[in-house]
N, CA, C and O of each residue as an XYZ file, in Angstrom:
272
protein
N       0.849     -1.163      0.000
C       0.000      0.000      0.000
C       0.902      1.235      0.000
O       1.917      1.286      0.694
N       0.495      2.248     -0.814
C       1.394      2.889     -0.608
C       0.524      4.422     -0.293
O      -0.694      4.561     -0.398
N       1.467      5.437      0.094
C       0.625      6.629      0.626
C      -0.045      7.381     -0.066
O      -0.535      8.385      0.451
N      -0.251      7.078     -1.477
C      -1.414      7.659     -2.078
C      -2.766      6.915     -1.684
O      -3.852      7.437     -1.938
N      -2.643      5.425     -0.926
C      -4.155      5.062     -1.480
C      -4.305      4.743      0.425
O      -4.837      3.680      0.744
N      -3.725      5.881      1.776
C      -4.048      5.908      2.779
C      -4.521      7.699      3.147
O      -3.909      8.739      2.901
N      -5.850      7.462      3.819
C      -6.591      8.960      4.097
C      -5.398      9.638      5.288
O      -4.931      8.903      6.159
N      -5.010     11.076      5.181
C      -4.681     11.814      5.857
C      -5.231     11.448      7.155
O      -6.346     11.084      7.529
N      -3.810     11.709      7.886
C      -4.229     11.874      9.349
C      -4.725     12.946      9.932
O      -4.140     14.028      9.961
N      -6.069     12.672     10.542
C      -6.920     14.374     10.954
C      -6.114     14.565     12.175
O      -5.839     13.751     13.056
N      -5.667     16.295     11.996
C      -5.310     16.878     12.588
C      -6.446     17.636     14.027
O      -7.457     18.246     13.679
N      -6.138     17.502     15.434
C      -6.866     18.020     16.404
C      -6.693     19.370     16.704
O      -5.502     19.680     16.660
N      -7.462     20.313     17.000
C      -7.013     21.416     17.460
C      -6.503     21.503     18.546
O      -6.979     20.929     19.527
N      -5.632     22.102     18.582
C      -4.956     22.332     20.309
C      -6.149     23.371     21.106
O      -6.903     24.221     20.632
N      -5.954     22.913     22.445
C      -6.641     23.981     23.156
C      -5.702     24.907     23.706
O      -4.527     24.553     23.808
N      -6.092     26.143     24.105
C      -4.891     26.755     24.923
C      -4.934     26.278     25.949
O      -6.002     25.741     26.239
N      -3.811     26.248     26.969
C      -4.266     26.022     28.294
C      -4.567     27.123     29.332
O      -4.392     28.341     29.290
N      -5.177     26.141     30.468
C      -5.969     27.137     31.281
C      -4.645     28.019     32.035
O      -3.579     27.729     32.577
N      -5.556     29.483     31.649
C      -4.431     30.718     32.364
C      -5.795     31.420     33.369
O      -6.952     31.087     33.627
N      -4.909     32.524     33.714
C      -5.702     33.536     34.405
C      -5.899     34.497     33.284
O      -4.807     34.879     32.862
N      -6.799     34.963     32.724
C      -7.023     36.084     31.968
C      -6.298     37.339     32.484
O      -5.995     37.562     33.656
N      -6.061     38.159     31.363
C      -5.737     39.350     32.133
C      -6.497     40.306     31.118
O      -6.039     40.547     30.001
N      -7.626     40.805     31.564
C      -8.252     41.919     30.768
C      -7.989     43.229     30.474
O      -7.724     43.979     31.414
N      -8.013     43.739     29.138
C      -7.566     44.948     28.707
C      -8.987     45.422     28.541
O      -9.889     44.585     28.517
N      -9.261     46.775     28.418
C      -9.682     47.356     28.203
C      -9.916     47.750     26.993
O      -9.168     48.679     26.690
N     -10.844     47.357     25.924
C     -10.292     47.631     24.332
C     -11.401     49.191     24.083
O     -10.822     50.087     23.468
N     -12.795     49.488     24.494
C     -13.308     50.274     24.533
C     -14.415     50.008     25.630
O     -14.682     48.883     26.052
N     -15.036     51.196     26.049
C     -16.351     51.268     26.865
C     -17.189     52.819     26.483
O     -16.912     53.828     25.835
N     -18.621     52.209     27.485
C     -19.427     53.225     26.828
C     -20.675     53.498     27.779
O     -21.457     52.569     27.983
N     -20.872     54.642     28.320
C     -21.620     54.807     29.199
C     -23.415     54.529     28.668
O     -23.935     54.580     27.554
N     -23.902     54.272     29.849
C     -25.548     53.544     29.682
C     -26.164     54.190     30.795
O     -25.515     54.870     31.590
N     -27.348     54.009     30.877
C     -28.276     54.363     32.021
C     -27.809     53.110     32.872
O     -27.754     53.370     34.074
N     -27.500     51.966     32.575
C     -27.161     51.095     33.794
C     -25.519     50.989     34.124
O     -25.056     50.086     34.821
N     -24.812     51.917     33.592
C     -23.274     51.881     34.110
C     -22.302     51.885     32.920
O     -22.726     52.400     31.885
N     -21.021     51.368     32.922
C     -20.121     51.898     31.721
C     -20.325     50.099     31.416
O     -20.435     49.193     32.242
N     -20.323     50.062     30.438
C     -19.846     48.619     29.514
C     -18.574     48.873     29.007
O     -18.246     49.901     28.414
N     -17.502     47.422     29.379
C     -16.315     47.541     28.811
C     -16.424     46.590     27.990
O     -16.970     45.518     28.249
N     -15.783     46.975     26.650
C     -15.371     45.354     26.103
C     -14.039     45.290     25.836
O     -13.258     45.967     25.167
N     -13.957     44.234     26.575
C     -12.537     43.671     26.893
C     -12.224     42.511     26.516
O     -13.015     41.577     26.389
N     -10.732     42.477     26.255
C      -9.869     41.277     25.702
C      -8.705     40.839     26.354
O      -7.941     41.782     26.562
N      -8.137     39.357     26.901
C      -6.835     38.860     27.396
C      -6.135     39.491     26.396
O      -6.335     39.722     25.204
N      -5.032     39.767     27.398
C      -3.937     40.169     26.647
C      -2.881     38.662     25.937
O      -2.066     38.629     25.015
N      -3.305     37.769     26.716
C      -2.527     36.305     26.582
C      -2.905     35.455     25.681
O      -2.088     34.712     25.136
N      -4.590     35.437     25.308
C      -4.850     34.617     24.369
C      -6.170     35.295     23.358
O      -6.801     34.667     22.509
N      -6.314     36.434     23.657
C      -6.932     37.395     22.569
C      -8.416     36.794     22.826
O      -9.126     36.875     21.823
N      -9.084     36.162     24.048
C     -10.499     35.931     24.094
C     -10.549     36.882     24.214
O      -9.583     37.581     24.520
N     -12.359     37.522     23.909
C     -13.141     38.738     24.215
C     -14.226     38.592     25.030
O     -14.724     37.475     25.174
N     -14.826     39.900     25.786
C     -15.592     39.545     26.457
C     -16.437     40.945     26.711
O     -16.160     41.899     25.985
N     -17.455     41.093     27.716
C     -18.404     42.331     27.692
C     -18.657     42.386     29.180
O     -19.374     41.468     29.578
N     -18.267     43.188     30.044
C     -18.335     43.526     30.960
C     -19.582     44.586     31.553
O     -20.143     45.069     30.570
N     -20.007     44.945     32.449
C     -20.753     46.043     33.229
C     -19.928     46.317     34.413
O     -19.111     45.513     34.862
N     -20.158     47.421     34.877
C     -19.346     48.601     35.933
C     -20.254     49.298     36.326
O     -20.143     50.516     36.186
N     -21.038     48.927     36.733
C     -22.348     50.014     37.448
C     -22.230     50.989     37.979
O     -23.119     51.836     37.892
N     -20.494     51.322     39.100
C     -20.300     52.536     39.277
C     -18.838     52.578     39.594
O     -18.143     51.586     39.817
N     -18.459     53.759     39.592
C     -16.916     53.933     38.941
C     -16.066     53.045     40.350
O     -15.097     52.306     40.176
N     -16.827     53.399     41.983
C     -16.180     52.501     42.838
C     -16.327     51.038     42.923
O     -15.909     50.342     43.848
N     -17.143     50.515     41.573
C     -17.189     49.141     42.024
C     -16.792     48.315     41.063
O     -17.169     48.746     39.973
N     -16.153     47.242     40.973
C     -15.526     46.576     40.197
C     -16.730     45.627     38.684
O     -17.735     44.916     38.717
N     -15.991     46.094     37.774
C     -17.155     45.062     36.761
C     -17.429     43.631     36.881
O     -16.577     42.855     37.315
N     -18.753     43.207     36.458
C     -19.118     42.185     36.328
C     -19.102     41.858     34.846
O     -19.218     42.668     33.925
N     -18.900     40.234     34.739
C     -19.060     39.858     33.052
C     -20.993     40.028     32.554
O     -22.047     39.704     33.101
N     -20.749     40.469     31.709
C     -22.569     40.414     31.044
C     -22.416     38.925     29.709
O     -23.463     38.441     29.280
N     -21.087     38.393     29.228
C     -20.996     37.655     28.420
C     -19.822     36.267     28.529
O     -19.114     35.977     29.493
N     -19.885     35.820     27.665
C     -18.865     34.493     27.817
C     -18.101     35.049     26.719
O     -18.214     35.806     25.756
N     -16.970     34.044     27.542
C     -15.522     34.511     26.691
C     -15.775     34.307     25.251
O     -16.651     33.485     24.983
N     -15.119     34.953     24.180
C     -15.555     34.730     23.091
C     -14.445     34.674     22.289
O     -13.730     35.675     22.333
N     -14.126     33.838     21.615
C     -12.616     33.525     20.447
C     -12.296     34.477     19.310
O     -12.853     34.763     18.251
N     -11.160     34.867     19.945
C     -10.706     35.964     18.613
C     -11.070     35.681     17.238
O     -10.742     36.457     16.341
């Protein structure tokens, strides 16, 4: 047999592995319910959508990570 008449070996995607995100700040935008950030790891370029209801309190996610 030779390697014309055997199917390619399927290739798997790698996953990244698990890190700690570190969120940037890519833009935000004020609302009647607080600033929305949307933000991205600086490590593996997921995105994501944040709320900040007020400038002393830390954001919450409004979305799931999302693949560059």
């Amino acid at each position: 047999m030779t390697s014309l008449q055997t199917l390619p070996t399927p290739r798997i995607p790698s996953t990244p592995a698990p890190h700690e995100h570190a969120w940037l700040v890519e833009s935000r935008h004020r609302t009647s319910d607080g600033t929305v950030l949307y933000v991205r790891c600086a490590d593996c370029a997921m995105r994501r959508v944040d709320l900040q209801p007020h400038t002393q309190m830390p954001p919450t996610a409004l979305s799931r990570h999302l693949s560059a």
